[in-house]
N, C-alpha and C positions, 0 to 999 in steps of 0.2 A: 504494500500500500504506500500510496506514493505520499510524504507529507504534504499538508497546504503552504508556500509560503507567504506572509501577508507583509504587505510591500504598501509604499504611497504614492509608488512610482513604477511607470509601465518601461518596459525593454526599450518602447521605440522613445521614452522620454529621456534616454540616456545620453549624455552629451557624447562624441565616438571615443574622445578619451576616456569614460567613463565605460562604455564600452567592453572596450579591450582589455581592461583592468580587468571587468567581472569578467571574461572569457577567459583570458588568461589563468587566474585565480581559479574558476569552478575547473580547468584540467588539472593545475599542480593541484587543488585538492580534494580532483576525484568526485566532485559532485554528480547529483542525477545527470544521464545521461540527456535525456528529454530536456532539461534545461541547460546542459553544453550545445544542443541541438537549434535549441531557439535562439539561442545567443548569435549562433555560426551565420544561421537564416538571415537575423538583422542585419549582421554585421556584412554579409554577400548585400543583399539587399541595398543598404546605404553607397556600395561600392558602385552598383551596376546604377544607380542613380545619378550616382558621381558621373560616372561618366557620360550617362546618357547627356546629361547638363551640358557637360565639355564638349561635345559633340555635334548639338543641338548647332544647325546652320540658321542666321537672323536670318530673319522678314524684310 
């Protein structure tokens, strides 16, 4: 059974420093899997935005 954790702050409210700290951290200390997974997600995510942004030709 998986614990609840109660948070005041959602994954995608993380600043990317803030980020990589919690990713980094839940692998050296082995945390649920399921939450290294959602972490991974954001952290692709915010990336493939990045560059979508950089990429993105004006009007």
């Amino acid at each position: 059974m998986m614990q609840s954790i109660k948070s005041n702050c959602a994954i995608t409210e993380l600043t990317d420093e803030s980020l990589v700290f919690a990713y980094e951290n839940a692998r050296k200390k082995n945390l649920d899997l399921h939450f290294i997974q959602l972490l991974e997600e954001e952290i692709v995510k915010r990336q493939i935005d990045t560059l979508l942004q950089s990429t993105k030709i004006p009007n």
